[in-house]
DSSP file (Angstrom, degrees, kcal/mol; ACC not computed):
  #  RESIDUE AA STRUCTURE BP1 BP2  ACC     N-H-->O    O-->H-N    N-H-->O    O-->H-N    TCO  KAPPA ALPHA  PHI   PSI    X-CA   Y-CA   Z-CA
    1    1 A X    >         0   0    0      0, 0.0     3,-1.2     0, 0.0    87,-0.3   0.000 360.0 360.0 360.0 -55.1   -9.4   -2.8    4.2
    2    2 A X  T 3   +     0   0    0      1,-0.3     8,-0.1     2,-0.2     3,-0.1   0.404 360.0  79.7 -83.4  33.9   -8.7   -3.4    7.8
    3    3 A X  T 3  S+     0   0    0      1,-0.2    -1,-0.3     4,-0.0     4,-0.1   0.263  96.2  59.4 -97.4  22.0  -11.8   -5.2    8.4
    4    4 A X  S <  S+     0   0    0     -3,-1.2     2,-0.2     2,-0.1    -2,-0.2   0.398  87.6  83.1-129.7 -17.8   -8.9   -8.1    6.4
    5    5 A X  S    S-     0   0    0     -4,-0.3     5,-0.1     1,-0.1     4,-0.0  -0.642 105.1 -77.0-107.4 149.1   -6.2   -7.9    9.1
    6    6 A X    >   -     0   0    0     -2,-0.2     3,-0.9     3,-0.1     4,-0.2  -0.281  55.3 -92.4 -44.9 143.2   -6.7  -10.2   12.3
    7    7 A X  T 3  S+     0   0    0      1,-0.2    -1,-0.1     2,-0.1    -4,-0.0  -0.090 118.2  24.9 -58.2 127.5   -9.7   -9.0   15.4
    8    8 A X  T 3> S+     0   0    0      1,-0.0     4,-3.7     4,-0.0    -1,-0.2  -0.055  96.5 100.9 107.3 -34.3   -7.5   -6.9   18.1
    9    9 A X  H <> S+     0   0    0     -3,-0.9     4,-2.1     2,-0.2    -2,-0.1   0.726  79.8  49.0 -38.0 -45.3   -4.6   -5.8   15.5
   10   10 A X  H >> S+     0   0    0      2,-0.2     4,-1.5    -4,-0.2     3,-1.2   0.947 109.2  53.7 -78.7 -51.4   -5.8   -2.2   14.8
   11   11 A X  H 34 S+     0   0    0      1,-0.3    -2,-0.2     2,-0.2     4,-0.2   0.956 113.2  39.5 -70.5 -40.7   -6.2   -1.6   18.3
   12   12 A X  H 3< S+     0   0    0     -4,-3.7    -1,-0.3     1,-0.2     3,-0.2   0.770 105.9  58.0 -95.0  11.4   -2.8   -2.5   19.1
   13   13 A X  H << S+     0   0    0     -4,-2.1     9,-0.4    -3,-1.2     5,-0.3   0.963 110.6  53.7 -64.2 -41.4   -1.0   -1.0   16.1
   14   14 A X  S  < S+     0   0    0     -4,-1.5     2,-0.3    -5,-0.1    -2,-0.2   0.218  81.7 121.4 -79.2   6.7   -3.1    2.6   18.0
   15   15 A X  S >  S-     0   0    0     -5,-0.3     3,-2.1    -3,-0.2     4,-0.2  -0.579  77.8-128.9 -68.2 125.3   -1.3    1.5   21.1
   16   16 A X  T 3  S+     0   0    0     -2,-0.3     3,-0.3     1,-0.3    -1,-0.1   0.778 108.1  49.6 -77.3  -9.4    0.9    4.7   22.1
   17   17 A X  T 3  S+     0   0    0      1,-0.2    -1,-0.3     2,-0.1    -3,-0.1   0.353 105.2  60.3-103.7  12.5    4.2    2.3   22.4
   18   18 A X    <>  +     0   0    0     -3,-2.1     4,-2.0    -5,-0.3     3,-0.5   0.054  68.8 118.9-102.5  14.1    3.5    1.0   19.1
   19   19 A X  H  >  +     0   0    0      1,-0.3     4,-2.2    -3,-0.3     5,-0.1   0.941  67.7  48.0 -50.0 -81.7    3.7    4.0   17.6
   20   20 A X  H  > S+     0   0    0      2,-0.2     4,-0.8     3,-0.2    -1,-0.3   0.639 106.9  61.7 -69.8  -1.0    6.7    3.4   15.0
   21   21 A X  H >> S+     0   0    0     -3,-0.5     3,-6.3     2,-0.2     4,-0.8   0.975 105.3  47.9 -22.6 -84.2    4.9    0.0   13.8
   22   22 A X  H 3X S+     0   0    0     -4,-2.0     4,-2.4    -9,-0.4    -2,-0.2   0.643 115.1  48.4 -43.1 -37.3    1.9    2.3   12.7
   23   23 A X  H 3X S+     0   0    0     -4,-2.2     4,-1.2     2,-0.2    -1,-0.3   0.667 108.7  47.1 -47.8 -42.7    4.4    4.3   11.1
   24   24 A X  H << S+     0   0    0     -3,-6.3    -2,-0.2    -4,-0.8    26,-0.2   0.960 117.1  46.5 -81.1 -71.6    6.2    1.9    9.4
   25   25 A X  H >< S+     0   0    0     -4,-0.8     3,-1.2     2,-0.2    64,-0.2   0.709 109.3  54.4   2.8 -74.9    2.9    0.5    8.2
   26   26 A X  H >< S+     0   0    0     -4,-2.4     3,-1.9     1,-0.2     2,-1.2   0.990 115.1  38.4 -31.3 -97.6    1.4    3.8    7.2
   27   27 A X  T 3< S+     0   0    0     -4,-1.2    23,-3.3     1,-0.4    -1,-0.2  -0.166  90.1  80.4 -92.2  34.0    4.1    4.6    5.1
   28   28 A X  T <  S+     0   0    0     -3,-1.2    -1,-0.4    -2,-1.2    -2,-0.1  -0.236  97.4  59.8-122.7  33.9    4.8    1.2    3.6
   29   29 A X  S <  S+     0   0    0     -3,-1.9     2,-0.3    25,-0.0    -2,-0.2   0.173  91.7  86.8-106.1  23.1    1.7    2.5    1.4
   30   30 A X        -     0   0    0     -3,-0.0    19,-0.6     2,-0.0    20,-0.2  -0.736  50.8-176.2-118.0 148.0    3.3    5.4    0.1
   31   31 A X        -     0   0    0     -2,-0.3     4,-0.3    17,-0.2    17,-0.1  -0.461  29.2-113.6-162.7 109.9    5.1    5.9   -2.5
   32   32 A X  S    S+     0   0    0     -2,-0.2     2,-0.2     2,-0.1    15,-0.1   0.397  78.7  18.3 -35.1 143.2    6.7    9.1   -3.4
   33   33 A X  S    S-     0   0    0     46,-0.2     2,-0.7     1,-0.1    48,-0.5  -0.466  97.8 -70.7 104.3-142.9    5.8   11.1   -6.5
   34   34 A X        +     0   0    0     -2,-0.2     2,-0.6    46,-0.2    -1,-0.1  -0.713  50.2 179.5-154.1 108.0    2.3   10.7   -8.6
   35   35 A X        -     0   0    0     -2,-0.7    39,-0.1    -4,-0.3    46,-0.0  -0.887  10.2-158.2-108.3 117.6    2.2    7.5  -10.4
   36   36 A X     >  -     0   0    0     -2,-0.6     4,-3.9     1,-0.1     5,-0.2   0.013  37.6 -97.3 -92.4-161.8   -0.9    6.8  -12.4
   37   37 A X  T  4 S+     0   0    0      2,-0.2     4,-0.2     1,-0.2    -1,-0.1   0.538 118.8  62.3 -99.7  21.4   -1.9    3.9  -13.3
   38   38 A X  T >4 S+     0   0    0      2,-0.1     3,-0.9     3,-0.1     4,-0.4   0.906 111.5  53.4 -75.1 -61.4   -0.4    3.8  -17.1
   39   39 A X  G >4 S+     0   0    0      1,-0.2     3,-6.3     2,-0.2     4,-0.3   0.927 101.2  53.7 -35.9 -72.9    2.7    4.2  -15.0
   40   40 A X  G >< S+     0   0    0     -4,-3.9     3,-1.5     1,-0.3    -1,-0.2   0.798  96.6  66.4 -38.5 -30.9    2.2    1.2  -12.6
   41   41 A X  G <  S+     0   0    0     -3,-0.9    -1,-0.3    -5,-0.2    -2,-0.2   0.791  98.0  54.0 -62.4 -15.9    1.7   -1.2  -15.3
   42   42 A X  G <  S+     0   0    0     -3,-6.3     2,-0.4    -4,-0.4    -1,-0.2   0.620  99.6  78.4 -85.5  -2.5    5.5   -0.7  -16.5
   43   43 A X    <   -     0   0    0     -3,-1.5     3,-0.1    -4,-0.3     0, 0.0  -0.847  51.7-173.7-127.8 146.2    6.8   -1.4  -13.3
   44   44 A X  S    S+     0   0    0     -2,-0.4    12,-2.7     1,-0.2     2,-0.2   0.616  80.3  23.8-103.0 -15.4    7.4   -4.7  -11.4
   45   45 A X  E     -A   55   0A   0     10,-0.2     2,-0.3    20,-0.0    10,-0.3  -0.955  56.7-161.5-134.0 150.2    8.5   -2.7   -7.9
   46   46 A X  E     -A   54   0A   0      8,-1.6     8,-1.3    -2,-0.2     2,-0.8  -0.997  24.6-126.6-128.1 160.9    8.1    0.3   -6.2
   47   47 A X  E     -A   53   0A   0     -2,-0.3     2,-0.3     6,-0.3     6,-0.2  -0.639  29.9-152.9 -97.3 122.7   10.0    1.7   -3.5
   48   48 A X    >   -     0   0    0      4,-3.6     3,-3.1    -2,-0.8   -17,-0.2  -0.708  30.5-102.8 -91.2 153.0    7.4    2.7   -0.6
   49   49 A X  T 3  S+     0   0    0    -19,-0.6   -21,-0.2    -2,-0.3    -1,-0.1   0.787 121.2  63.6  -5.5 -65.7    8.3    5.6    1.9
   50   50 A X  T 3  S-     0   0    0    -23,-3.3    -1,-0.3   -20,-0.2   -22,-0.2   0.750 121.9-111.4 -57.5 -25.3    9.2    3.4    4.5
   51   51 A X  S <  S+     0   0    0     -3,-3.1    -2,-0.1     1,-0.6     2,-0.1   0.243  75.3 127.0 111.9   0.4   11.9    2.3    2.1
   52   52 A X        -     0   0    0     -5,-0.1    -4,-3.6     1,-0.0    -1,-0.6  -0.271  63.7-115.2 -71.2 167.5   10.7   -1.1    1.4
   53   53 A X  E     -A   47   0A   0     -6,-0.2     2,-0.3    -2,-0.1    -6,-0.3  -0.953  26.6-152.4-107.5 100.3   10.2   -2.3   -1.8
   54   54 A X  E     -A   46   0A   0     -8,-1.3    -8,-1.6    -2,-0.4     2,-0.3  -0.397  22.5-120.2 -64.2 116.8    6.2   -3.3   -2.9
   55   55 A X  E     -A   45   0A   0    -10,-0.3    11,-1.5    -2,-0.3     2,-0.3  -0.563  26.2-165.6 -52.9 120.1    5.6   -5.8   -5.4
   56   56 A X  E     +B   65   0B   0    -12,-2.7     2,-0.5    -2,-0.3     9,-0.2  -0.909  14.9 165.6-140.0 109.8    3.8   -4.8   -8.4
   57   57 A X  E     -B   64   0B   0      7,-3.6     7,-1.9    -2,-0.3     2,-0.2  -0.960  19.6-160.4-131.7 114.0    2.5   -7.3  -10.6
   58   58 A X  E     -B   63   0B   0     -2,-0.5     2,-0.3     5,-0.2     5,-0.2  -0.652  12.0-178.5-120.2 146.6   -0.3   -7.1  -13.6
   59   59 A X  E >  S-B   62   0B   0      3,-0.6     3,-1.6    -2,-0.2    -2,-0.1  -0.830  72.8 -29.3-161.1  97.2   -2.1  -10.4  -14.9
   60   60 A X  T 3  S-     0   0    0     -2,-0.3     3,-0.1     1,-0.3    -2,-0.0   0.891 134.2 -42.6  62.4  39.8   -4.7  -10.5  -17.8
   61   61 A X  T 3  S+     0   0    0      1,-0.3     2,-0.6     0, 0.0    -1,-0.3   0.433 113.2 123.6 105.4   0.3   -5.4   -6.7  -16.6
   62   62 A X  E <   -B   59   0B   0     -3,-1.6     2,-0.6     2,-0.0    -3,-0.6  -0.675  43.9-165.4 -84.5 118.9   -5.3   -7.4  -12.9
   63   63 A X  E     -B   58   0B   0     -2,-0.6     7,-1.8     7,-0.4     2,-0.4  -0.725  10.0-175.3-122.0 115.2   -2.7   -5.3  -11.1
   64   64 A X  E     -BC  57  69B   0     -7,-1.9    -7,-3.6    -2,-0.6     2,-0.4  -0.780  21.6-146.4-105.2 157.9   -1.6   -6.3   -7.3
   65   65 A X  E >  S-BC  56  68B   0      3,-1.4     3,-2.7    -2,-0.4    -9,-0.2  -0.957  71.7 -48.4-106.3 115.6    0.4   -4.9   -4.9
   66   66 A X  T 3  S-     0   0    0    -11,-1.5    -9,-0.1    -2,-0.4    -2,-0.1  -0.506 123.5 -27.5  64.3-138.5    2.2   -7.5   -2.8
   67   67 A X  T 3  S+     0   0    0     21,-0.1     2,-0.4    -3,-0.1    -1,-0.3  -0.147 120.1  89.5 -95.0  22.4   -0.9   -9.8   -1.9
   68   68 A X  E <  S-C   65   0B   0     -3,-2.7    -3,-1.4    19,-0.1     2,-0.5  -0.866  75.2-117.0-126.2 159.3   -3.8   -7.2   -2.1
   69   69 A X  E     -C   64   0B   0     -2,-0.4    17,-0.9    -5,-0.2     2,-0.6  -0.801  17.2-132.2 -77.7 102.9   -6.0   -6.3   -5.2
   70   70 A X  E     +D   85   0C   0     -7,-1.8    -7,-0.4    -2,-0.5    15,-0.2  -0.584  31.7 178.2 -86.1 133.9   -5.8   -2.8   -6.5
   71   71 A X  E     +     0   0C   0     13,-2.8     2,-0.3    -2,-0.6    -1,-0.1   0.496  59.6  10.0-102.0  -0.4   -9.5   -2.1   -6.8
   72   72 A X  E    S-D   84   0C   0     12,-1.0    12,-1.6     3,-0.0     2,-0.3  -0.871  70.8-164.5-168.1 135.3   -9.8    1.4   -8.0
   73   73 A X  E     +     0   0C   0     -2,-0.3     3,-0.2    10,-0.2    10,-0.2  -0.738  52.8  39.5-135.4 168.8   -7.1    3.8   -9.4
   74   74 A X  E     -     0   0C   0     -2,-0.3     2,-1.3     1,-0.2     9,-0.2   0.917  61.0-177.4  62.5  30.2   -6.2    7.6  -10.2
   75   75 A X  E     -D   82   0C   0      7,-1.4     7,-0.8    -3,-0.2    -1,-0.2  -0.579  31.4-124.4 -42.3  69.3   -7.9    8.9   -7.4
   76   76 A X  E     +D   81   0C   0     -2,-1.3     2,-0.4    -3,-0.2     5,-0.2   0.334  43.0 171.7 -48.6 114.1   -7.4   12.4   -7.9
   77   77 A X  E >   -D   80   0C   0      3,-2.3     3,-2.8     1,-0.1    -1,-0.1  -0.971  45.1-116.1-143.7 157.4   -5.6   13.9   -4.4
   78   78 A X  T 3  S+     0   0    0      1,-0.4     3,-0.1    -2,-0.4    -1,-0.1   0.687 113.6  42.7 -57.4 -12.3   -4.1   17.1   -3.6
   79   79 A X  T 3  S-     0   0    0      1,-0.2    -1,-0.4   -46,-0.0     2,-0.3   0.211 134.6 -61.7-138.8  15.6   -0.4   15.7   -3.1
   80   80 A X  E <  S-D   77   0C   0     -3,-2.8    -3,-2.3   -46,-0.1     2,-0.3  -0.980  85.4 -40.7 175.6-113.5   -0.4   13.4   -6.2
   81   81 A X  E     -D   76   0C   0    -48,-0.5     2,-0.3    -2,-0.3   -46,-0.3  -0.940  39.9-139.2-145.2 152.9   -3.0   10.1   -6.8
   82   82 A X  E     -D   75   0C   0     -7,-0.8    -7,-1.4    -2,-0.3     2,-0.3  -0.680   9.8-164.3-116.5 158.6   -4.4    7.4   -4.5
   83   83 A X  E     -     0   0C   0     -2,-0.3     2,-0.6    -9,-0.2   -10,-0.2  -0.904  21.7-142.4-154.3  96.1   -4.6    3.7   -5.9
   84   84 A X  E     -D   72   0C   0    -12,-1.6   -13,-2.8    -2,-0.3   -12,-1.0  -0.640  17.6-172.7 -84.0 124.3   -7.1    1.5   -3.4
   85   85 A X  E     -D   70   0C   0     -2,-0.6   -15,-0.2   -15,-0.2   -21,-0.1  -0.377  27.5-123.8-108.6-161.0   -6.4   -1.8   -2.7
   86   86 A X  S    S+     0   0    0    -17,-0.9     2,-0.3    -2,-0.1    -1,-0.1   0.451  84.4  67.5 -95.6  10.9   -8.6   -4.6   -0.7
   87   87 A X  S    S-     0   0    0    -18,-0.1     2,-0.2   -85,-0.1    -2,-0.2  -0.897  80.6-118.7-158.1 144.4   -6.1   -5.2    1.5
   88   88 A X        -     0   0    0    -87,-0.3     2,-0.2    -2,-0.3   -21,-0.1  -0.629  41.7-146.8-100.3 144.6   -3.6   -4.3    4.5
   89   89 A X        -     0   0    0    -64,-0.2     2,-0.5    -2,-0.2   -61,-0.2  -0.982  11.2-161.8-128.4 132.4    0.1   -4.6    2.9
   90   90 A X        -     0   0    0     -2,-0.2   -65,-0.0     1,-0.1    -2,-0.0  -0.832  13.6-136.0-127.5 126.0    3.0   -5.8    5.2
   91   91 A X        -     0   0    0     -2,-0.5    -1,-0.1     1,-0.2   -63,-0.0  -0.218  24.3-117.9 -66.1-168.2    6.6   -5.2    4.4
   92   92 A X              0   0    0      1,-0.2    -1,-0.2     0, 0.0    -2,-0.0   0.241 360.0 360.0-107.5  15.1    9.1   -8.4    5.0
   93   93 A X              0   0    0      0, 0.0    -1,-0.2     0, 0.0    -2,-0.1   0.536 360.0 360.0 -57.9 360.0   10.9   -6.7    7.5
């Protein structure tokens, strides 16, 4: 997934005065509670951690988030279910 974002980008989100970026980042891929992916289909937004809103959009069985692809879903994890997409996701802030 970050092998998609421009060369030099990781390294300065990991930058120690970049700190709340990564944060915001991070946690504009979260999104409280555990929504599978029956769920996701009903929904046209979700509200991510960070407090932005994600774009959720299903097409002939395709479901993105924002611009990225989700490529695998229901990922069983201890603190609810992981949904991978191909992609780094950027709020519009």
């Amino acid at each position: 997934m970050f092998s998609t974002v421009p060369a030099g980008t990781v390294e300065n989100f990991l930058k120690p005065e970049n700190k709340d970026m990564l944060i915001d980042i991070l946690t504009y891929h979260v999104v409280s509670g555990k929504i599978m992916a029956s769920d996701v289909v009903k929904v046209e937004s979700a509200q991510s951690l960070m407090g932005q809103s994600i774009k959720v959009n299903v097409t002939g069985g395709k479901v993105m988030v924002n611009n990225a692809s989700v490529v695998a879903t229901d990922v069983a994890a201890s603190n609810g279910a992981i949904h991978v997409i191909d992609a780094v996701i950027m709020s519009k802030q």
